[in-house]
C-alpha positions as CSV (number, residue, x, y, z in Angstrom):
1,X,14.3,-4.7,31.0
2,X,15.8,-1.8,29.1
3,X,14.6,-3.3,25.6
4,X,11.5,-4.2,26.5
5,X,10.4,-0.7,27.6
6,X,11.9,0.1,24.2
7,X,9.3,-2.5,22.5
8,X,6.9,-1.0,24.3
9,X,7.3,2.4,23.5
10,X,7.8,1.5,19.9
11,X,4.7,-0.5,19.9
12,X,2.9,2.8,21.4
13,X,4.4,5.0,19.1
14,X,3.6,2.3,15.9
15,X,-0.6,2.0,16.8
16,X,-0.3,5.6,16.9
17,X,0.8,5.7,13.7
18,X,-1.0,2.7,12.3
19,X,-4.5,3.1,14.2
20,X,-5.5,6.0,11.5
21,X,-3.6,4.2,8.7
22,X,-5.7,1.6,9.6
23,X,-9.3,3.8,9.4
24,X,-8.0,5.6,5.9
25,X,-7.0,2.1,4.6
26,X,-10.4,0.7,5.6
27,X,-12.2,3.7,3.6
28,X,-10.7,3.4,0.7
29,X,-10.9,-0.5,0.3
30,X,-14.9,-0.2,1.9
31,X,-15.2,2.0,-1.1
32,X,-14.8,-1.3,-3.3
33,X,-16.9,-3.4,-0.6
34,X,-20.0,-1.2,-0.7
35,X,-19.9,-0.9,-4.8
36,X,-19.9,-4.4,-5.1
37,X,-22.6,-4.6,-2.2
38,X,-24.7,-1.9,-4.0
39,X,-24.1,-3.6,-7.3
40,X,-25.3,-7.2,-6.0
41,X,-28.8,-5.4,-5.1
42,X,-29.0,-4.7,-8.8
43,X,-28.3,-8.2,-10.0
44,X,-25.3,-11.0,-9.9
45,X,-24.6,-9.7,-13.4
46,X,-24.0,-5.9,-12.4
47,X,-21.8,-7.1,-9.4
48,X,-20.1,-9.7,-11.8
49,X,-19.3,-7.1,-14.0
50,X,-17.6,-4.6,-11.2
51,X,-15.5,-7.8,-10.1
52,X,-14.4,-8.0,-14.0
53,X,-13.8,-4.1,-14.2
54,X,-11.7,-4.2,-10.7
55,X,-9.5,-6.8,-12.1
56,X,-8.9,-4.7,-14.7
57,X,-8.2,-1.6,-12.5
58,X,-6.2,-2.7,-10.1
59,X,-2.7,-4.2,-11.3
60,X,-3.3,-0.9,-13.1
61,X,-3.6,2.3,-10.7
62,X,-2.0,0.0,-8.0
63,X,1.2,-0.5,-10.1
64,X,1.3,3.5,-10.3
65,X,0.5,3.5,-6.6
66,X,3.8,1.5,-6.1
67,X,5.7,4.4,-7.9
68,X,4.3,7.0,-5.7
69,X,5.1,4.8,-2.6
70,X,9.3,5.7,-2.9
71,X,8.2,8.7,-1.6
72,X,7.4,7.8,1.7
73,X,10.8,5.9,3.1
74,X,12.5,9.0,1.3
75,X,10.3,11.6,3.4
76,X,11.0,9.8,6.4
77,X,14.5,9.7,6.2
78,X,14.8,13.2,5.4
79,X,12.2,14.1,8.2
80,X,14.7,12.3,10.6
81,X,17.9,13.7,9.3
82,X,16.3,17.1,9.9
83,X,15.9,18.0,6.4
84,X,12.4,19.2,5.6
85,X,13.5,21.9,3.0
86,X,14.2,19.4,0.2
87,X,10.5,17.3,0.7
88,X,8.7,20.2,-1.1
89,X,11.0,18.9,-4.6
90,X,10.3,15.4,-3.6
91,X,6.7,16.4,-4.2
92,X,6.9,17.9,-7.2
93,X,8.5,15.4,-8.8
94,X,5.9,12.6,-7.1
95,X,3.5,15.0,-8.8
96,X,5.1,15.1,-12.4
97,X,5.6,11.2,-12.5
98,X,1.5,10.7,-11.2
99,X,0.7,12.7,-14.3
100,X,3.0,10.6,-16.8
101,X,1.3,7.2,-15.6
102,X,-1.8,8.5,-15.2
103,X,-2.2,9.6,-19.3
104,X,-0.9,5.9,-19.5
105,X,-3.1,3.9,-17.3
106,X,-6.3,6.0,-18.7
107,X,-6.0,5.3,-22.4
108,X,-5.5,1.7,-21.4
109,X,-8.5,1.5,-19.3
110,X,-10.3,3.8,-22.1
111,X,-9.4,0.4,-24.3
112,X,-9.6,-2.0,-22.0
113,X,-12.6,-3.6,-24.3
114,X,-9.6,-5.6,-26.3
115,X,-8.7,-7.2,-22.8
116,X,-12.0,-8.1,-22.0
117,X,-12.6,-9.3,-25.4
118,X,-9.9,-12.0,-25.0
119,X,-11.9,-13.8,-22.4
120,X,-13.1,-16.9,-22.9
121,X,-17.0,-17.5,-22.8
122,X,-18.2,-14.4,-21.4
123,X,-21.5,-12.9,-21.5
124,X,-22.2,-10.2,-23.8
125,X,-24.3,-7.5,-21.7
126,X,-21.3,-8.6,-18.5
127,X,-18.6,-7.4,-21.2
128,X,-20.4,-4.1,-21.8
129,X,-21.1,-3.3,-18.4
130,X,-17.2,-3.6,-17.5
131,X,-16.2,-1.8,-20.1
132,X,-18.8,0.9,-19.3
133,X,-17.8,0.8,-15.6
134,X,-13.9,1.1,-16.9
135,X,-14.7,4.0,-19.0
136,X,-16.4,6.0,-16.2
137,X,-13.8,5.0,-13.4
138,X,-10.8,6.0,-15.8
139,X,-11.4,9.6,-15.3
140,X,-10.7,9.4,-11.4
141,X,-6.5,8.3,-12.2
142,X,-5.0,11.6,-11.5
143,X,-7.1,12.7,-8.3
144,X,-6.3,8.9,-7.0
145,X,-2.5,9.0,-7.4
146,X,-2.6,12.9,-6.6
147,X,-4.1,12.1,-3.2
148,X,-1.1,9.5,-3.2
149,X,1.5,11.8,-3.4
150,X,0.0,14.0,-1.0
151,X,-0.7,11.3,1.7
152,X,2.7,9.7,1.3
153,X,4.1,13.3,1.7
154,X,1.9,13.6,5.3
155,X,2.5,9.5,6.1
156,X,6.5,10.0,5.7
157,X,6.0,13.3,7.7
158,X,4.0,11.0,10.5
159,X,1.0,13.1,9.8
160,X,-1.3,10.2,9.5
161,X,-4.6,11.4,11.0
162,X,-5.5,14.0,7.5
163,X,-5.4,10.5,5.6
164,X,-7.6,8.9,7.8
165,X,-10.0,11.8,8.4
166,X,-10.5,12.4,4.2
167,X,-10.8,8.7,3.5
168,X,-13.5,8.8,6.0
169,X,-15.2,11.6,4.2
170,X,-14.6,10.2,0.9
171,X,-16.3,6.9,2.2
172,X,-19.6,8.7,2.9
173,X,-19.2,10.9,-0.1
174,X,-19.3,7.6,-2.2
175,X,-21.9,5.7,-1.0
176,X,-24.2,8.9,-1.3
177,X,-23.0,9.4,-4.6
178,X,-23.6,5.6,-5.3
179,X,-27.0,5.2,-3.9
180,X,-28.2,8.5,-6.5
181,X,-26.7,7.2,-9.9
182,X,-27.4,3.4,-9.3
183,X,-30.6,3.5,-8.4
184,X,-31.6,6.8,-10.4
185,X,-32.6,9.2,-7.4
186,X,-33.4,12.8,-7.5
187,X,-34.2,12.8,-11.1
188,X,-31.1,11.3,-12.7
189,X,-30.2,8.3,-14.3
190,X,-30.2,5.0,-13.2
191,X,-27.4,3.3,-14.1
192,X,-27.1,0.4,-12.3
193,X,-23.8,-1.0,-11.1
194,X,-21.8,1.0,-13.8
195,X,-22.7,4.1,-11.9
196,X,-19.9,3.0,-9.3
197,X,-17.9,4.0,-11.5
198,X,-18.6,7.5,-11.6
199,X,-19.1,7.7,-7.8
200,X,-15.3,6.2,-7.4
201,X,-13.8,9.1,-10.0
202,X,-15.8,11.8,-8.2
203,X,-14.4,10.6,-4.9
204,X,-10.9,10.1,-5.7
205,X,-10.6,14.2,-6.9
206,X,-12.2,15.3,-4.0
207,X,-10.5,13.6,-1.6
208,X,-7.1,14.7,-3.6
209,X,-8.6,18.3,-3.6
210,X,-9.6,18.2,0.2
211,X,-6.0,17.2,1.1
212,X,-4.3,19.6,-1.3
213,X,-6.4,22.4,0.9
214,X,-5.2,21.3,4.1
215,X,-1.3,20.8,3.4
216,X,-1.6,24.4,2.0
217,X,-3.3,25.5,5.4
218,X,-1.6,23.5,8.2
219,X,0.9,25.1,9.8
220,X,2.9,22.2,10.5
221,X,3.4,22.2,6.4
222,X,4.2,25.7,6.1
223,X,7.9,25.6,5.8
224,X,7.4,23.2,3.2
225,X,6.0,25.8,0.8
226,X,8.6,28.6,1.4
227,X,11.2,27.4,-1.5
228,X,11.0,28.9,-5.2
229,X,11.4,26.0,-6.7
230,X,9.9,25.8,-10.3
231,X,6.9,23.1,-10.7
232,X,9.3,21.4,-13.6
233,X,11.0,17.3,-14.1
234,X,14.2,17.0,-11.9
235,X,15.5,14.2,-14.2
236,X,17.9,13.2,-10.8
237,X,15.3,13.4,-8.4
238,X,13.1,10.9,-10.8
239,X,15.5,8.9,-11.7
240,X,15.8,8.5,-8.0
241,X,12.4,7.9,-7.3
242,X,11.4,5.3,-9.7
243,X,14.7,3.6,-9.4
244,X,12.8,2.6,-5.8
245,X,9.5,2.9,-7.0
246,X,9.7,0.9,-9.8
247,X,10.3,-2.5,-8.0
248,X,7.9,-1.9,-5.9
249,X,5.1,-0.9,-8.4
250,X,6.1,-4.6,-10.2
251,X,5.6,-6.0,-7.1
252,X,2.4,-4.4,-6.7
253,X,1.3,-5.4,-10.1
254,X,2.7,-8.8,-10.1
255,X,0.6,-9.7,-6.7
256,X,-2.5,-7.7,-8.0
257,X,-2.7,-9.5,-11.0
258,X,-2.4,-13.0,-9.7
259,X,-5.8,-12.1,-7.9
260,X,-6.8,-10.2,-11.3
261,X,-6.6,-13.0,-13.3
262,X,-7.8,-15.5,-10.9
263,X,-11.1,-13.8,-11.5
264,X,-10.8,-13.2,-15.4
265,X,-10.0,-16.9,-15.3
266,X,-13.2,-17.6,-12.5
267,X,-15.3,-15.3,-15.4
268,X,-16.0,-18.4,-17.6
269,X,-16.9,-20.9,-15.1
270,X,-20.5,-18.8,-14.3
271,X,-21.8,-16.1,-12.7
272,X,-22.3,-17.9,-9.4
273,X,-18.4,-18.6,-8.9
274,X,-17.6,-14.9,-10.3
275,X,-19.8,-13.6,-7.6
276,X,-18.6,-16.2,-4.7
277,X,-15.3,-15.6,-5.6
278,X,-15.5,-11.6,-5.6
279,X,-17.6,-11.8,-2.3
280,X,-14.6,-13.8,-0.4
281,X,-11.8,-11.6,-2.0
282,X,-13.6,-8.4,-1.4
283,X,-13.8,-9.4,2.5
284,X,-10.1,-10.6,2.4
285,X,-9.0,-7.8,0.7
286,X,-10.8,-5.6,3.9
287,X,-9.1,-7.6,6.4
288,X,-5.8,-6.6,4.5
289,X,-6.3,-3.7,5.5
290,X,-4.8,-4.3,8.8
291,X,-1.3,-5.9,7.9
292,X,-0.9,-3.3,5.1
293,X,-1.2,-0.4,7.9
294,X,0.9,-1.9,10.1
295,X,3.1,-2.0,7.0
296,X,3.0,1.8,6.2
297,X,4.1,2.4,9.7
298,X,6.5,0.1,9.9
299,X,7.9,2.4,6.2
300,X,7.8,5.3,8.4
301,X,9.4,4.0,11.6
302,X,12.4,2.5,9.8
303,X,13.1,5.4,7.8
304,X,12.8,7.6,10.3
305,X,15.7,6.3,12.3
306,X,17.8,5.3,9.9
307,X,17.4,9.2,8.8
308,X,18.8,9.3,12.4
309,X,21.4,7.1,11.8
310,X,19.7,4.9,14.9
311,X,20.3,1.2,13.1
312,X,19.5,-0.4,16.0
313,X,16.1,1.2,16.9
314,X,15.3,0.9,13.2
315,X,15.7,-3.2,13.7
316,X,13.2,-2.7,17.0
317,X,10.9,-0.5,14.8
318,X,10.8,-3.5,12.4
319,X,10.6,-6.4,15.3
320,X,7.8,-4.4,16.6
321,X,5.3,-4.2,13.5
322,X,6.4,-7.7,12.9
323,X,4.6,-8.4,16.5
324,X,2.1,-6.4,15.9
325,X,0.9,-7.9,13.0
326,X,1.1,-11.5,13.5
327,X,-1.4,-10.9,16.8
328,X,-3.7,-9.0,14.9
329,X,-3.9,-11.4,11.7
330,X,-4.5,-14.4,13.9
331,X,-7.6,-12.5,15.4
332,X,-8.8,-11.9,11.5
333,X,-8.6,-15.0,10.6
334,X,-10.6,-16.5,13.9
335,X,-13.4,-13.9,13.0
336,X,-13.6,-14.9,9.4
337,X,-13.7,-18.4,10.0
338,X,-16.6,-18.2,12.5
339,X,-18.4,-15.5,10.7
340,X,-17.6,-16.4,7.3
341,X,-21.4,-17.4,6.2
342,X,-23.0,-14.5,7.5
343,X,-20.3,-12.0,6.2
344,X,-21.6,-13.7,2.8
345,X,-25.2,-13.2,3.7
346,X,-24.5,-9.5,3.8
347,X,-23.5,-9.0,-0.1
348,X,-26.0,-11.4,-1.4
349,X,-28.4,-13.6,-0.1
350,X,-28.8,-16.6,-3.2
351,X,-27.8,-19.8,-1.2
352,X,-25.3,-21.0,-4.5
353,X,-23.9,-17.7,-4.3
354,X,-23.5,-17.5,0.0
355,X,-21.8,-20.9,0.1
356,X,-19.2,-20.2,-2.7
357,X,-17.8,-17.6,-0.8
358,X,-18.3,-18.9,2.5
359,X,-16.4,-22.1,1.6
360,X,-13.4,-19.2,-0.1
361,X,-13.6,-17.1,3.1
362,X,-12.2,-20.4,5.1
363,X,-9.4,-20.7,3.1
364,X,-8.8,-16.9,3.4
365,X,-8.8,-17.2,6.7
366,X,-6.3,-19.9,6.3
367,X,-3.8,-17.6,4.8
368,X,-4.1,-14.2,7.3
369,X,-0.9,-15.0,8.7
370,X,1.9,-15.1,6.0
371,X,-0.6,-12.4,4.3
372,X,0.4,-10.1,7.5
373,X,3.8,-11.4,7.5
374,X,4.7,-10.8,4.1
375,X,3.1,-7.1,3.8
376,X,4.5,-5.8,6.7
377,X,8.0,-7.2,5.7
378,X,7.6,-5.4,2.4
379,X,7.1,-2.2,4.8
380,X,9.9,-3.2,6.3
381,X,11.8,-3.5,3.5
382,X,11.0,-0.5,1.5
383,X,12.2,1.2,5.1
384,X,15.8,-0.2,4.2
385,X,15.5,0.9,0.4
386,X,15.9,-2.3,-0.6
387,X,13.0,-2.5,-2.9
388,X,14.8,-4.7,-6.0
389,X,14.5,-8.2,-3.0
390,X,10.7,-7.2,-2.8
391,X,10.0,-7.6,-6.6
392,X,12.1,-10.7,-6.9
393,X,10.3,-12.5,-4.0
394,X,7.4,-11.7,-5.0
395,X,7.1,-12.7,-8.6
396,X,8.6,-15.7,-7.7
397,X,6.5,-16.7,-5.4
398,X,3.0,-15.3,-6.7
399,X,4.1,-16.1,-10.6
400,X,6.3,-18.9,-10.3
401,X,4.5,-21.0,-7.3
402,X,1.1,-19.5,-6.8
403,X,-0.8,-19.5,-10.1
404,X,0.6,-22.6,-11.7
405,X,-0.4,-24.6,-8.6
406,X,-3.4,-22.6,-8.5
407,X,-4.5,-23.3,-12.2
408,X,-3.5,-27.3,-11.8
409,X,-5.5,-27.5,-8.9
410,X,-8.6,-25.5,-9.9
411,X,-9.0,-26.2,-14.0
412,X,-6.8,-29.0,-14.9
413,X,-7.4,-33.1,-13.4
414,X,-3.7,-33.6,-13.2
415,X,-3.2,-33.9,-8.9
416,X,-7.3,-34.0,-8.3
417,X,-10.6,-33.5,-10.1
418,X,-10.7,-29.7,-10.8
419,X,-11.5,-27.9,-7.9
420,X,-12.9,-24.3,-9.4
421,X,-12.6,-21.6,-7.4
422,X,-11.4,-23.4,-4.6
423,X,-8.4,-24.5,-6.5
424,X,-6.8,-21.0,-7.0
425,X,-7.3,-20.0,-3.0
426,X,-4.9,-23.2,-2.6
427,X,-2.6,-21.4,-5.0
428,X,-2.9,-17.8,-3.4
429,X,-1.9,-19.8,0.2
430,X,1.0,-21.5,-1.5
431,X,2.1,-18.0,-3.1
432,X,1.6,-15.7,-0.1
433,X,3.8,-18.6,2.5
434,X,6.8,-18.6,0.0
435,X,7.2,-15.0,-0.2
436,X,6.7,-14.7,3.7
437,X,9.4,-17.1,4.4
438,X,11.6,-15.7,1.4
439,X,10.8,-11.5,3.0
440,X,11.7,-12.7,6.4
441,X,15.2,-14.2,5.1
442,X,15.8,-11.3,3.4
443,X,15.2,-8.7,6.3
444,X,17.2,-11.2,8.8
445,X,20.1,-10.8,5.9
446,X,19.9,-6.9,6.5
447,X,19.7,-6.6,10.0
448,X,22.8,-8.9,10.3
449,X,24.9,-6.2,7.9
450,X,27.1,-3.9,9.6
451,X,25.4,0.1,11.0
452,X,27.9,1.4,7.7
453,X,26.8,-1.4,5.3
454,X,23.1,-1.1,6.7
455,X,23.2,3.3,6.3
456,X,24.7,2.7,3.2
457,X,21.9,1.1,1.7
458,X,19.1,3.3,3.1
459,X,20.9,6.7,1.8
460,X,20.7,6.0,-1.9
């Protein structure tokens, strides 16, 4: 009886956490759903070339938004040891690595015309208009992984509501700024889809710049701003940082880019599959939302009490989200199943296009579960420190499994006629299962370590 008020406690104080997780998650990934919605009303071309451009962006920013994600199990274990006065440095140094990978990831995107250029087949004025999208979007880096740092520094701190409250904003923000550029209103310029991609950069620095203001003005981050530390590299502290970060950011990139190239690979086959493929993932990906929250808390819960040397609670913590998630991503997948065809409906209405992603959405729906299962167990995981398991897993499983079964089934005859589209979701089912099976043998592995061996691991 005594654990199971414990589970429920934990489960109380995890949807406390995770509920605006969940909301600031949403924002920021709707950002994506309503640019390729507002794109579609321009013509499949213009959302075709967004999808392109994403690809593109993601593995990029995402792999730098792995970096900045050490930060958080590092906060949280110093919040529960009780030792706020070293976060501020933590910051700084979150602050100094965003700005390194930043100047990278820009003059990449800035020449991102010699990646597109390698794709088979593709149209001419599709190839400009990613390029053109890329070259707008690439000036938003710093303010996105600056509003990183600063929400991983409130997330460890289990200040999760700012996050959720400034995604929101920056949600409206961008599909006011969206509707004005694409369509040309009040005067300016119509660019058409492109113009997403000056609405996304806009958004990303003022979100970074509204959450800068209130960490400066809260009172519950005062003491945080008290120390004299200089704003210069702490080759230690870095070191530290991406020695956790790192695996994580491959991780990051090595999962992004199996749905990256999926699409780069989709590109040739027509716009009609580009499009029913982008619709499906751009739905999935918002349903991901969900799991990946969960996830976040379950960083911040595990941390947290292994800062408090509580090994034991920290397993609960981790049980808990597990729970958590597996309910939630068996409801997602019911509602995408049912409601797959008029999700479709509301991002385009051509009938080849709708039943593309309709028929994708199924199988999405098919794969919620080890989705959830494998996110939150690399929340989990990154709660332990043990961040070097998550990269292996999951370039095995996403590199080794998922896209070579993906690109038999879907371009080649060898097993079956060549399925498309539908090919690859096959492969992203096989990929996700393996590294949800191979996450949860790894956390059971932990958990079955000794409190010394377990705190060991988590302090370094």
């Amino acid at each position: 009886m005594k654990n199971v008020k414990k589970y429920f406690k934990e489960t109380q104080i995890i949807l406390s956490l995770a509920i605006p997780v969940i909301f600031s998650q949403f924002s920021q990934t709707a950002m994506g759903v309503v640019d390729t919605i507002m794109s579609g009303s321009v013509s499949a071309i213009d959302m075709a070339a967004i999808a392109v451009g994403t690809s593109i962006w993601l593995p990029m920013i995402l792999f730098g938004h792995g970096l900045i994600m050490a930060l958080t199990p590092v906060i949280a274990q110093l919040h529960g040891s009780n030792k706020r006065k070293y976060i501020n440095n933590q910051i700084k140094q979150g602050f100094i690595i965003s700005i390194g990978i930043s100047i990278i990831i820009m003059i990449l995107l800035y020449n991102s015309r010699f990646i597109i250029g390698y794709m088979p087949d593709i149209e001419e004025e599709l190839s400009k208009k990613a390029i053109l999208f890329l070259r707008y979007l690439l000036w938003g880096t710093p303010g996105y992984l600056f509003f990183q740092v600063l929400r991983s520094q409130c997330e460890g701190l289990s200040q999760t509501k700012p996050g959720m409250l400034i995604g929101f904003f920056g949600f409206i923000i961008n599909i006011s700024i969206n509707y004005i550029l694409i369509y040309g209103k009040f005067g300016t310029y119509a660019f058409g889809g492109v113009g997403c991609g000056i609405s996304t950069a806009s958004v990303h620095w003022i979100m970074f710049l509204l959450l800068k203001f209130y960490t400066k003005k809260s009172k519950y981050f005062s003491d945080l701003y008290v120390d004299n530390i200089p704003f210069k590299p702490n080759w230690i502290i870095i070191k530290r940082l991406l020695s956790l970060g790192f695996p994580v950011a491959l991780s990051l990139f090595f999962e992004v880019t199996l749905f990256a190239l999926v699409a780069l690979l989709i590109a040739p086959l027509g716009i009609i599959e580009v499009a029913g493929h982008q619709i499906a993932l751009n739905f999935s990906s918002l349903m991901f939302v969900l799991p990946l929250s969960i996830g976040v808390s379950a960083t911040i819960r595990v941390g947290f009490r292994l800062g408090e040397k509580k090994v034991e609670e920290a397993h609960i913590s981790a049980h808990t989200t597990l729970f958590i998630g597996i309910i939630l991503s068996c409801c997602t997948a019911l509602f995408t199943a049912i409601m797959r065809k008029k999700i479709a409906l509301l991002y385009n209405n051509t009938p080849e296009v709708v039943s593309v992603a309709s028929h994708l959405m199924l199988l999405a729906a098919l794969y919620q579960l080890s989705d959830s299962v494998q996110v939150i167990g690399n929340g989990i995981l990154r709660g332990y420190k043990d961040t070097k398991s998550i990269f292996y897993i999951t370039f095995s499983s996403y590199w080794l499994l998922g896209l070579p079964f993906g690109y038999i089934l879907a371009l080649t005859n060898i097993i079956c006629p060549a399925m498309g589209p539908s090919g690859f979701w096959i492969g992203f089912i096989i990929g996700l299962t393996s590294s949800a099976i191979l996450i949860m043998l790894r956390m059971i592995w932990i958990q079955n370590q000794t409190k010394e061996q377990i705190l060991k691991m988590s302090s370094k």
